[in-house]
C-alpha positions in Angstrom: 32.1 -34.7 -34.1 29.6 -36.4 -31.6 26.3 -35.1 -31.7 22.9 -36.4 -29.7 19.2 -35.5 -30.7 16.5 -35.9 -28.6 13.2 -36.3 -30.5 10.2 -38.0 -28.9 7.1 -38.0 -31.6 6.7 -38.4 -34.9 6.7 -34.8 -36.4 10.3 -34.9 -34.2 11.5 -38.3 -36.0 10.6 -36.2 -39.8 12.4 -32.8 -38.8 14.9 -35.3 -36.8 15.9 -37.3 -40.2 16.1 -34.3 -42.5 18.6 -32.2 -40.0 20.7 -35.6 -39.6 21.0 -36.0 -43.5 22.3 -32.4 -43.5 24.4 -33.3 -40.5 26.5 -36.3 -42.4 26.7 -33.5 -45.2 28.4 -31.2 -43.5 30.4 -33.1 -41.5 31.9 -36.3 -42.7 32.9 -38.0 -39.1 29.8 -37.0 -37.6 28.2 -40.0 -35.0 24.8 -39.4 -34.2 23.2 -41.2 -30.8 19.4 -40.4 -31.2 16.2 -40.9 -29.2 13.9 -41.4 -32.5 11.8 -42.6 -34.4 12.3 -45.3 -38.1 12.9 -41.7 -40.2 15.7 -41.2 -38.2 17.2 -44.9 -37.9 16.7 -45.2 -41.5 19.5 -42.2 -42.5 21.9 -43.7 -39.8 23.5 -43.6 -36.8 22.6 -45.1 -33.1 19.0 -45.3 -32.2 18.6 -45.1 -28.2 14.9 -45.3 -28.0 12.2 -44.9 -30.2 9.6 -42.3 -29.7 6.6 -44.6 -29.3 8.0 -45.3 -25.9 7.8 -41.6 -25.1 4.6 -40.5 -26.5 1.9 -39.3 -24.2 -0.4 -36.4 -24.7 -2.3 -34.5 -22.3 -2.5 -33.2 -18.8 -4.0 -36.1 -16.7 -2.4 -38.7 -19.4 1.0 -37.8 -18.6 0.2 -37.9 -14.8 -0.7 -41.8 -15.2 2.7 -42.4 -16.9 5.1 -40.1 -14.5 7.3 -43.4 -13.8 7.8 -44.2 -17.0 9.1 -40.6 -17.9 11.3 -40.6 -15.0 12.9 -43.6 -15.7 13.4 -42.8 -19.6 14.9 -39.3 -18.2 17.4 -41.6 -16.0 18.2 -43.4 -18.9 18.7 -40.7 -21.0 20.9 -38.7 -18.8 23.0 -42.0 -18.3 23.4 -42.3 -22.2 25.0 -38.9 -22.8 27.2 -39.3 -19.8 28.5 -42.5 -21.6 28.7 -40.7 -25.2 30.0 -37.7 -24.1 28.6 -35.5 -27.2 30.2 -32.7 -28.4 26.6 -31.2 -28.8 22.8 -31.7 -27.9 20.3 -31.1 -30.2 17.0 -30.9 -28.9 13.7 -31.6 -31.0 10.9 -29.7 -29.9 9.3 -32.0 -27.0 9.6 -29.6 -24.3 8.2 -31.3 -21.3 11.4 -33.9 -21.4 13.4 -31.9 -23.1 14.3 -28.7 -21.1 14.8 -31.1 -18.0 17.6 -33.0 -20.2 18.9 -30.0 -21.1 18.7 -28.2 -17.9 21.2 -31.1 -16.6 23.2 -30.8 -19.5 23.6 -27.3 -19.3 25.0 -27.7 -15.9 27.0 -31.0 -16.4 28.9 -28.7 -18.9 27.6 -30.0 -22.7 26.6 -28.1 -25.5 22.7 -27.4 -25.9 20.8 -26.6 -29.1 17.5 -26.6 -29.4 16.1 -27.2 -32.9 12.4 -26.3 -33.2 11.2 -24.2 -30.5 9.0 -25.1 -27.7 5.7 -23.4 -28.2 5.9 -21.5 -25.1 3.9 -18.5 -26.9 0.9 -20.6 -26.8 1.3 -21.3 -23.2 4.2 -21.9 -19.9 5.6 -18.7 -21.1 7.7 -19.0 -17.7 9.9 -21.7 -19.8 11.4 -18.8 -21.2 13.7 -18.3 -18.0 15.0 -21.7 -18.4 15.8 -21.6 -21.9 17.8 -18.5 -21.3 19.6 -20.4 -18.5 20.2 -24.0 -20.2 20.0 -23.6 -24.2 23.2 -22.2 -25.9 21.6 -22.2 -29.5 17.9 -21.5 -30.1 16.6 -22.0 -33.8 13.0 -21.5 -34.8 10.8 -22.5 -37.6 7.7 -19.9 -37.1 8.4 -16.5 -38.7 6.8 -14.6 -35.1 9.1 -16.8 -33.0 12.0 -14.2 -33.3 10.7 -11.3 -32.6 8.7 -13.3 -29.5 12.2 -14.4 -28.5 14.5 -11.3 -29.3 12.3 -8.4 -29.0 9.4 -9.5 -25.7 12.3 -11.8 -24.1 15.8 -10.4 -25.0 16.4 -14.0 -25.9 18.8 -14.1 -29.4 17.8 -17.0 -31.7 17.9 -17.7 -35.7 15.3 -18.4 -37.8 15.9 -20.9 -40.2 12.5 -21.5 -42.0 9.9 -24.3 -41.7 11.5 -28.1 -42.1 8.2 -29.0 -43.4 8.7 -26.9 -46.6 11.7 -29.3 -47.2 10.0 -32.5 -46.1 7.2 -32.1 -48.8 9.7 -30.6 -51.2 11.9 -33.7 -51.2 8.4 -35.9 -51.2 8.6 -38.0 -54.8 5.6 -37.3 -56.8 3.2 -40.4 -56.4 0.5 -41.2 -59.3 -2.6 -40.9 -58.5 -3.9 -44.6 -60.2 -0.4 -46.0 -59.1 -1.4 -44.8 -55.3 -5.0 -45.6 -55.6 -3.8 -49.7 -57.0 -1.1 -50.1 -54.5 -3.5 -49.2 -51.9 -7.1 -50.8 -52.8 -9.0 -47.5 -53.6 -11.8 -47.3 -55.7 -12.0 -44.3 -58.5 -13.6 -41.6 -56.0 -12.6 -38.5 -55.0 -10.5 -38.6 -51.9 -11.2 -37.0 -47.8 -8.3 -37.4 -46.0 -8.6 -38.2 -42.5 -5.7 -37.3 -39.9 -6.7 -38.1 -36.2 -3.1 -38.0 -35.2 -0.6 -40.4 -34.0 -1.4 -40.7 -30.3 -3.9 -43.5 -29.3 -5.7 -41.1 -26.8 -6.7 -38.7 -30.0 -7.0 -40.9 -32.2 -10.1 -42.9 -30.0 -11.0 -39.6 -29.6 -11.2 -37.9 -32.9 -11.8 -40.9 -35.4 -15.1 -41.4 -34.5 -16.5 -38.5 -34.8 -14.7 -37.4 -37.8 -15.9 -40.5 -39.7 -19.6 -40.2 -38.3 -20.1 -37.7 -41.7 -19.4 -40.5 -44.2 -23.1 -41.6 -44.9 -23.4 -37.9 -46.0 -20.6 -37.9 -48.8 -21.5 -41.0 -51.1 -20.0 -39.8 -53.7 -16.7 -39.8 -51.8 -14.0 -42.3 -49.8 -12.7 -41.4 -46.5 -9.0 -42.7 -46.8 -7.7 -42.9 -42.7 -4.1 -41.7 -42.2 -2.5 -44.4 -40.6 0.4 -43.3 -37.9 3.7 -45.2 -37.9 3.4 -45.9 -34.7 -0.1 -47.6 -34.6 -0.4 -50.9 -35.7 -3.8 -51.7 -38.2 -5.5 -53.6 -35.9 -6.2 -50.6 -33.8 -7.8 -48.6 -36.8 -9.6 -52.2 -37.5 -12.5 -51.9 -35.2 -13.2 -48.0 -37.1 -13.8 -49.3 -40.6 -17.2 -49.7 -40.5 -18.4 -48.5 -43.8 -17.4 -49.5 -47.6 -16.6 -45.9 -48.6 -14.0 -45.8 -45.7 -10.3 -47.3 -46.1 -6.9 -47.1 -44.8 -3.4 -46.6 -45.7 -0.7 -47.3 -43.4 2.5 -44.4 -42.6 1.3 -42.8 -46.1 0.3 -39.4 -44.7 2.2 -37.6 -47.7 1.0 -39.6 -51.2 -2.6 -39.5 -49.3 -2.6 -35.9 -49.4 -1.0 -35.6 -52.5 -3.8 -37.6 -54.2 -6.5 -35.7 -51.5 -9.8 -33.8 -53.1 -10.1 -32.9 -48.6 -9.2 -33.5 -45.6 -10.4 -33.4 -42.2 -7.2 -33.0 -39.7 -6.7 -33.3 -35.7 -4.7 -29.9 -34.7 -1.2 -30.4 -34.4 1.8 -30.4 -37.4 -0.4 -31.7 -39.7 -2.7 -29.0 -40.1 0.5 -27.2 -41.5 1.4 -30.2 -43.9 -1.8 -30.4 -45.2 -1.8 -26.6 -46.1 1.7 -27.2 -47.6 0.3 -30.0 -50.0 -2.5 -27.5 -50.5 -5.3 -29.7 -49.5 -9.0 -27.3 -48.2 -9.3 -28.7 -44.6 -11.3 -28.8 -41.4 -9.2 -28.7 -38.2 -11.0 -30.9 -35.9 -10.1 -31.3 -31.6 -11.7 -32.2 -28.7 -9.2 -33.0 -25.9 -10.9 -34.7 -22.9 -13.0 -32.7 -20.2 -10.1 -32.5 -17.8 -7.5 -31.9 -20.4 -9.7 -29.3 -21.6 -10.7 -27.6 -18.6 -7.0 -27.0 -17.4 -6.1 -26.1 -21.1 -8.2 -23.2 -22.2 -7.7 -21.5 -18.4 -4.2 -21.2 -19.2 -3.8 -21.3 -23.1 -4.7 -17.7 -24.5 -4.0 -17.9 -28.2 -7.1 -16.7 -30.6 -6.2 -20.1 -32.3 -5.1 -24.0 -32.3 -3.7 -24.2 -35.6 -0.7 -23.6 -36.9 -1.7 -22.3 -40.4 -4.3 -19.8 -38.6 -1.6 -18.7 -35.8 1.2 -18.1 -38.4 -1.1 -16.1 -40.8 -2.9 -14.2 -37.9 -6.5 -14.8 -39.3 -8.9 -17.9 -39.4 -7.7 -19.0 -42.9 -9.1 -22.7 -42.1 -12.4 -23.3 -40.0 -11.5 -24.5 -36.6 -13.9 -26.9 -34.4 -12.8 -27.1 -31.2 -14.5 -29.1 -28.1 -18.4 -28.6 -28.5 -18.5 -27.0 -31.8 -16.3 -30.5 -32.9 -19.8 -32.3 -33.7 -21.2 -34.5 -36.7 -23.3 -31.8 -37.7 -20.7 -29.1 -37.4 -18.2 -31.3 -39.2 -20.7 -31.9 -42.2 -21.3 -28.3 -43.0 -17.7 -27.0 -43.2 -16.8 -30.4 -45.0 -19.4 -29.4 -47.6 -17.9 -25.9 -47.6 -14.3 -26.5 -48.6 -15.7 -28.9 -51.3 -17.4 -25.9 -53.2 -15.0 -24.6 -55.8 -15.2 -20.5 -54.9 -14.2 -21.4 -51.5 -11.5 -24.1 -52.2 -10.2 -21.0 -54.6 -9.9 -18.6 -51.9 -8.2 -21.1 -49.8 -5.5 -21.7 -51.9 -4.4 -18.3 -52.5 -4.3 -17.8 -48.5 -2.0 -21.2 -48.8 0.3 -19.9 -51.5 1.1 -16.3 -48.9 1.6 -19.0 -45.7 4.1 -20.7 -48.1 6.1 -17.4 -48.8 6.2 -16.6 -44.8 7.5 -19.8 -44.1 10.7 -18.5 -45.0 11.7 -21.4 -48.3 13.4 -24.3 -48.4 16.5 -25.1 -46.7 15.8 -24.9 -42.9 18.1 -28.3 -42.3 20.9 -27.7 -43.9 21.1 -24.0 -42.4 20.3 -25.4 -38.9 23.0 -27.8 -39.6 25.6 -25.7 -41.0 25.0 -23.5 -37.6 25.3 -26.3 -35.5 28.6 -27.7 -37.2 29.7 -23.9 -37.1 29.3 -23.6 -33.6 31.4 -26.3 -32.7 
């Protein structure tokens, strides 16, 4: 069968590799066309375009690069019409997403949507289009169904968390091995994750690196994104205890001590690879502004919002400050607390749901058909 998946950042391109290696499993003839990212090229079939074409963030951002978007939805549009899929699968990125799939829908393909759109956390009007143009919803966030089937009448599965799988599959790396390969010295290790967007990572870097001077006995490793080349992080290495590591997100946190983490997926990675963190964002003033008038969660991360408590210290917009950032850095270093912690991450583990959230989103898909 013929199948196209739309994924347009890099969390997409992970969740977007592991379903298509569960897809050739299933089903022996399956061709894949993809909107992607190098996870995704690297398992197979026919990359389209590659998500850092597609990635913007923010309210005003996206305003500055409507022609772009327009003409990648043309494009896109044009590319089924050529394939002629026997399904959709749609990735999470809502904003380009549902107005694929609302076209789709009526042109008379298949639509699945793989990783809901989080419109809990805000645009909960989406929920009339998704009723109108998506066949198949399956989510990865335990609250999800009940948000779907018992507020919205909306029938979905839940098929666990992909990320469970992701780090499950991840090869242990050694800890000297990592530290050789890469040029670290023998110090303990603070991750830093700014993200993969340039806009947050000018941003958050910065600031999350001003604390270095007060951890000496420490190295601040930055997290590299795959789509950011090194000369952009270049100009932030300003200090001998800070280095860099390049599209190595998961050995970093597997050989982490701490990390400090922009909200987003990889506040939820980081819990998985039980690492103490600090969730760190500060969006800019317009962003902001329009954000918090219409977002009403109690929280930005996705290990506080599955577990329904602050389990990690959030710093959000003027509380995300050097000397706010020092204080709950020196907090999660202290061995009662980083106990605590990890018991809260072991129970966010067992609501996740377990391993296996590709191949049964796969196995449904296939089924479908």
């Amino acid at each position: 069968m013929k199948y196209y998946i739309i994924a347009g950042e890099a969390s997409g391109d992970l969740h977007g590799s592991n379903l298509m290696k569960a897809l050739f499993k299933e089903d022996s003839n399956a061709d894949i066309r993809f909107w992607g990212g190098d996870l995704m090229q690297e398992v197979g079939g026919t990359l389209v375009k590659h998500y850092k074409e597609l990635a913007f963030m923010g309210f005003v951002e996206v305003l500055f690069h409507l022609k772009t978007i327009l003409n990648n939805i043309a494009i896109c549009k044009k590319d089924i019409t050529d394939f002629q899929p026997d399904v959709i699968v749609f990735i999470d990125y809502p904003g380009f997403n549902l107005r694929i799939a609302k076209w789709a829908k009526e042109a008379g393909f298949k639509t699945h949507y793989y990783i809901s759109p989080q419109i809990w956390a805000w645009k909960e009007s989406r929920i009339a289009d998704i009723k109108r143009d998506i066949d198949k919803m399956y989510v990865i966030l335990p609250f999800e169904k009940d948000f779907y089937e018992k507020k919205h009448q909306f029938s979905v599965e839940f098929v666990g968390h992909p990320l469970i799988d992701a780090i499950h599959n991840q090869p242990l790396i050694d800890d000297a091995i990592f530290r050789t390969e890469n040029q670290l010295n023998e110090k303990p290790i603070i991750a830093i994750l700014p993200g993969s967007r340039k806009q947050e990572i000018t941003k958050m870097l910065s600031l999350m690196l001003s604390v270095v001077n007060d951890f000496p006995e420490y190295q601040f490793v930055i997290a590299g994104a795959p789509s950011q080349e090194f000369s952009f992080y270049e100009g932030f290495i300003t200090n001998e205890n800070i280095k860099f590591v390049s599209n190595q997100t998961y050995p970093l946190l597997q050989n982490a001590t701490a990390a400090l983490v922009t909200s987003g997926t990889a506040t939820l990675e980081t819990a998985l690879f039980k690492i103490p963190e600090v969730v760190c964002y500060k969006g800019s003033w317009a962003s902001y502004q329009i954000a918090k008038r219409i977002i009403t969660l109690k929280y930005i991360s996705l290990v506080n919002l599955i577990m329904d408590e602050e389990v990690v210290t959030e710093l959000i917009q003027e509380n995300c400050n050097t000397k706010r950032i020092r204080e709950e850095l020196k907090k999660i270093l202290e061995p009662h607390y980083r106990e605590k912690l990890l018991h809260k991450y072991d129970v966010l583990e067992a609501n996740l749901g377990g391993i296996g959230a590709s191949e049964k989103t796969a196995k449904l898909i296939v089924g479908d058909m």
